[in-house]
N, C-alpha and C positions, 0 to 999 in steps of 0.2 A: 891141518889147514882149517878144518872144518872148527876145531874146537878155539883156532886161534879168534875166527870171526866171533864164538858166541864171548868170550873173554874182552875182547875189545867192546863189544855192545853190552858189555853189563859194566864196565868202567866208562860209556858213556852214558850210560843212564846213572851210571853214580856220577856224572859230573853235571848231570844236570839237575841232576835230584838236589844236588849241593849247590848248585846255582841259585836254583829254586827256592831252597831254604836259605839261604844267603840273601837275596833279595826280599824274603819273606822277614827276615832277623830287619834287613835293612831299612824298610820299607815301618816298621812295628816299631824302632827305636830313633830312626831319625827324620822322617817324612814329616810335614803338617798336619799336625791334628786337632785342629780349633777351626770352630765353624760360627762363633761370636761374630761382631763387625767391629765392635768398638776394641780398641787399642788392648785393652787390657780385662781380665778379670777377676776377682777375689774369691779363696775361699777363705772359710772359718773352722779350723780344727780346734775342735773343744778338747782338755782333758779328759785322757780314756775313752775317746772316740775309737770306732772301731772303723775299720775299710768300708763298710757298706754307707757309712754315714757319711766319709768321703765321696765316694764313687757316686751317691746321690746327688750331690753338689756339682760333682763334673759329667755327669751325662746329657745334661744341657748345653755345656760349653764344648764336646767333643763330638769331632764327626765318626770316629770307630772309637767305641769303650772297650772292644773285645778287645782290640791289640793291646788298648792300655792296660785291662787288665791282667793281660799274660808276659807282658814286661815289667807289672810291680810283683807279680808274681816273684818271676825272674830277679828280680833287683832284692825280692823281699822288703819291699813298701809294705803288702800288705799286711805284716806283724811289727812292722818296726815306724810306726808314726811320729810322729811331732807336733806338738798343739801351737797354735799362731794363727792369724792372719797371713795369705800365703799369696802372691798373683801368679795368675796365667796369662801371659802374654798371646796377644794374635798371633801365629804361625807357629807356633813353639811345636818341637816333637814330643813323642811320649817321652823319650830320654829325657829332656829338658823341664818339661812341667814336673816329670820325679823329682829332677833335682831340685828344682824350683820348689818343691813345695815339701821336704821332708829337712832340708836345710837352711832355708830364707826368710826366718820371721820379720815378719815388717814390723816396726814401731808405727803406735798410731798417735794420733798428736786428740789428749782426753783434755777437755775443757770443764768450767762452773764457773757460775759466778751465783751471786743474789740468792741462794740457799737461805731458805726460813728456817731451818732446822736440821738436825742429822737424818731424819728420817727421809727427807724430800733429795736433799744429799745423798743418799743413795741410791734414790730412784733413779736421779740424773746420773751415777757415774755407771748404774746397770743396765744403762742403755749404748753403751761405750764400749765396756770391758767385760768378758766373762763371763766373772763373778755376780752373784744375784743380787739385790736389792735385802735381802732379808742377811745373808751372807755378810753384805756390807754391816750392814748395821751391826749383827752382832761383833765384828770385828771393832767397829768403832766406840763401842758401848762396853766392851770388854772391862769390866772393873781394875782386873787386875794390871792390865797394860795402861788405864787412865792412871791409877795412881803409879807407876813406877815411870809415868811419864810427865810427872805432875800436873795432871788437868782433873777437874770433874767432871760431872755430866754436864754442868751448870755451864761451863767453862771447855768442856771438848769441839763445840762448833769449829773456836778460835785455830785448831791446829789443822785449820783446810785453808790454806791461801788462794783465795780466789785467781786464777791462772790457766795457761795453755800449759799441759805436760806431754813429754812422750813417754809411751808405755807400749809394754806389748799387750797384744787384745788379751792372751791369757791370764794376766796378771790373777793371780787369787787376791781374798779380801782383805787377809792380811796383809799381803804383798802392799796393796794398794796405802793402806794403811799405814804401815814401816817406811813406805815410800814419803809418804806426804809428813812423817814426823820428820824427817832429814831434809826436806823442804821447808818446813817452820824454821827450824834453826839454822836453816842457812840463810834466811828474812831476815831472821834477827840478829842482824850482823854486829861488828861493835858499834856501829855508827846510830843505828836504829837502840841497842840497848841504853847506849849512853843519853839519848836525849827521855826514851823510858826515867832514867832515873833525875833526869834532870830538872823532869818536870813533878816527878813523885808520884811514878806511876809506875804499877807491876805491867810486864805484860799484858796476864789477864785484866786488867784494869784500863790500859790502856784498849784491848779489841772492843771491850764491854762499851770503854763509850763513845768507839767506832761506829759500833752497831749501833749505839742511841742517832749517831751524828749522819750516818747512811739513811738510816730510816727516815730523819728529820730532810734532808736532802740531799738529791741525786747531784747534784750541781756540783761537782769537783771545785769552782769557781769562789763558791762559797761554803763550803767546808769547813775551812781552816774557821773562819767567821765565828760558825755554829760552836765550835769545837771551841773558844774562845769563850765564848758567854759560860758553856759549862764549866770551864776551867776557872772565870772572875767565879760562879755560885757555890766550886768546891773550896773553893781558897776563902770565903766570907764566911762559908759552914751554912748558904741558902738551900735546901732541896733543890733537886733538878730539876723537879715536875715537868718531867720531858712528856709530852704526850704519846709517842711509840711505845712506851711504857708501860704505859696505858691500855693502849689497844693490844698488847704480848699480854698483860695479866687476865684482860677479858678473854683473849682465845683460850687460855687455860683453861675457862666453867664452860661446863658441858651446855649453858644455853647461847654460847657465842659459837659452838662448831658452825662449819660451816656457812659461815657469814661474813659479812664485812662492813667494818664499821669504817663509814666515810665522817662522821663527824663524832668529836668525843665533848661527851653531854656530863653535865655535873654526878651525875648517880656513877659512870667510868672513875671518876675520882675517890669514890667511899667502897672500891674492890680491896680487899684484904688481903694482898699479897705481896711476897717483899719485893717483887718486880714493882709495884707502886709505890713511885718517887714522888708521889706529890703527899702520903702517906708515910716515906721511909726515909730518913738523910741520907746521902752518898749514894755509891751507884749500888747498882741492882745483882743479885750474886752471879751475874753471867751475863753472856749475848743474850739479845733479843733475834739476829737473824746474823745474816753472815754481810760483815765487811768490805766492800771496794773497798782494793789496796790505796784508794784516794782520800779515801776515809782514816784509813789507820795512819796514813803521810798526814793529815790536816790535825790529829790529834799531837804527834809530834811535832808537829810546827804550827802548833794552833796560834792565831792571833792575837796580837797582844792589845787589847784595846779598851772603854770602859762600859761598854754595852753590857747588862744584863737579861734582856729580854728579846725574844724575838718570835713574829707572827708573820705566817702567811700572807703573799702579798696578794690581793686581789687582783692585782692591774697588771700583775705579771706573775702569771702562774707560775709555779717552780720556783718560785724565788720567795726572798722574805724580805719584812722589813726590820728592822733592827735598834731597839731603843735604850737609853739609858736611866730613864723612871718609870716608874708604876704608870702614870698617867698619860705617857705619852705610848706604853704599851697598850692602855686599855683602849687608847682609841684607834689603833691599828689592829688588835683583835676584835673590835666592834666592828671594825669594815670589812673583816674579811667572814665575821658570822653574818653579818648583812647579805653577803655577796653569796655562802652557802644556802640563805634562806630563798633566797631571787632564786636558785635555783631546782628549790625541790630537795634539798638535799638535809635533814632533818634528822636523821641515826647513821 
């Protein structure tokens, strides 16, 4: 009798021990455990992160780490990671933030526009995605993938379409890269090449004096316009003497760093370089900056009209005036250097 009580009391204390642990398992894998307010929250798993660089990220967002940690344990999270962008939802258990975040890459939606150059292009998309900024660049500079993709350096700007993409945050830089060459050529659909040739213009030929026609203006409006006068001055064999041109040859010499030239003065005209069209016939060996897709549409459908000349309008900033002779040009860039001098405004 005696022994049947101590047998019954060690099979209840095993049944509570297992209760215990049972509620303990319970409690460790499916309870709430975010102590945030707002709906949701993000991590960032970088490539070859290790657990502690996670667990960093979520000891703020969690009200017990310890449980978490001894069910990634258990799950083996903590040698089996995945790089993404990942949420944790308000109330989520430690079960579900595991799964949440070793399985649920989010896509992020990476944006550009207005890029002066590949190198500033990179700045902007390593602040997006993963991948570094130096990273980027040598991906994009890669000699060997510009030529078997037919671009130069002169000529690589043009294969970034200015756009919203989605991406995962880990993208690498080639990734990024590979990525955005299968978006060029899906731009360049047949509709878009056909009018390329119809007008007698390569691709690169065509962004190059997108870029001139962007630069000259923002105005979507008047685009097509701009894009028109250059196309009467390549068809007569006039130089473009675009002034953005101009101001891309001067950043090139080391006494234009870092400056900015608000007005372009006679001596900007006698730079030595084959970016200077008022110097060089035809257009210039590449982009000067990067394209609005409204720009490279206004080149395709530029205007057909008999305007060769056009200057800054005074009277309506952002806009131009538009002329068909020498004379009636010079006196609309007379009012509009008048209107620079009133202002102070003199380099």
């Amino acid at each position: 009798m005696y022994i049947k009580k101590i047998l019954w009391a060690i099979a209840l204390l095993g049944l509570i021990g297992a209760a215990v642990f049972a509620y303990y398992v319970y409690n460790a894998m499916m309870s709430p455990n975010t102590k945030f307010t707002n709906d949701e929250a993000y991590i960032y798993v970088s490539t070859n992160a290790d657990y502690d660089e996670v667990r960093t990220q979520l000891v703020p967002l969690l009200d017990d780490i310890d449980t978490f940690d001894a069910l990634a344990v258990r799950k083996k999270y903590t040698t089996n990671l995945k790089a993404g962008k990942f949420v944790v939802k308000q109330g989520m258990s430690n079960n579900e933030i595991i799964n949440s975040i070793r399985s649920n890459n989010l896509p992020i939606k990476l944006s550009f526009n207005n890029q002066e150059d590949l190198e500033k292009l990179a700045g902007r998309i390593s602040v997006q995605i993963e991948a570094d900024s130096l990273s980027l660049l040598e991906a994009m500079t890669d000699e060997a993938f510009l030529k078997a993709s037919g671009f130069s350096k002169a000529t690589a700007l043009g294969m970034y379409i200015p756009n919203s993409y989605e991406f995962f945050w880990n993208t690498s830089a080639e990734g990024f890269r590979d990525r955005m060459l299968k978006e060029y050529n899906r731009f360049w659909n047949a509709s878009r090449n056909a009018k390329a040739k119809a007008i007698g213009l390569s691709r690169d030929q065509v962004m190059t004096l997108a870029s001139i026609v962007h630069e000259e203006s923002k105005q979507a409006s008047e685009q097509p316009r701009i894009a028109g006068v250059y196309m009467n001055r390549i068809r007569i064999g006039m130089p473009l003497q675009a002034d953005p041109t101009l101001k891309y040859a001067a950043y090139q010499l080391p006494e234009y760093k870092n400056t900015v030239i608000k007005r372009v003065l006679n001596k900007h005209k006698d730079i030595q370089s084959p970016y200077n069209t008022y110097l060089n016939a035809g257009l210039p060996p590449g982009l000067i900056a990067m394209p609005d897709i409204s720009a490279i549409n206004a080149v395709l459908n530029y205007e057909k009209h008999s305007y060769l000349y056009f200057a800054a309008n005074a009277k309506k900033l952002g806009f131009h005036k538009f002329a068909k002779t020498l004379s009636q040009h010079n006196a609309n860039a007379r009012e509009y250097q008048n209107y620079l001098s009133s202002q102070g405004i003199n380099k």
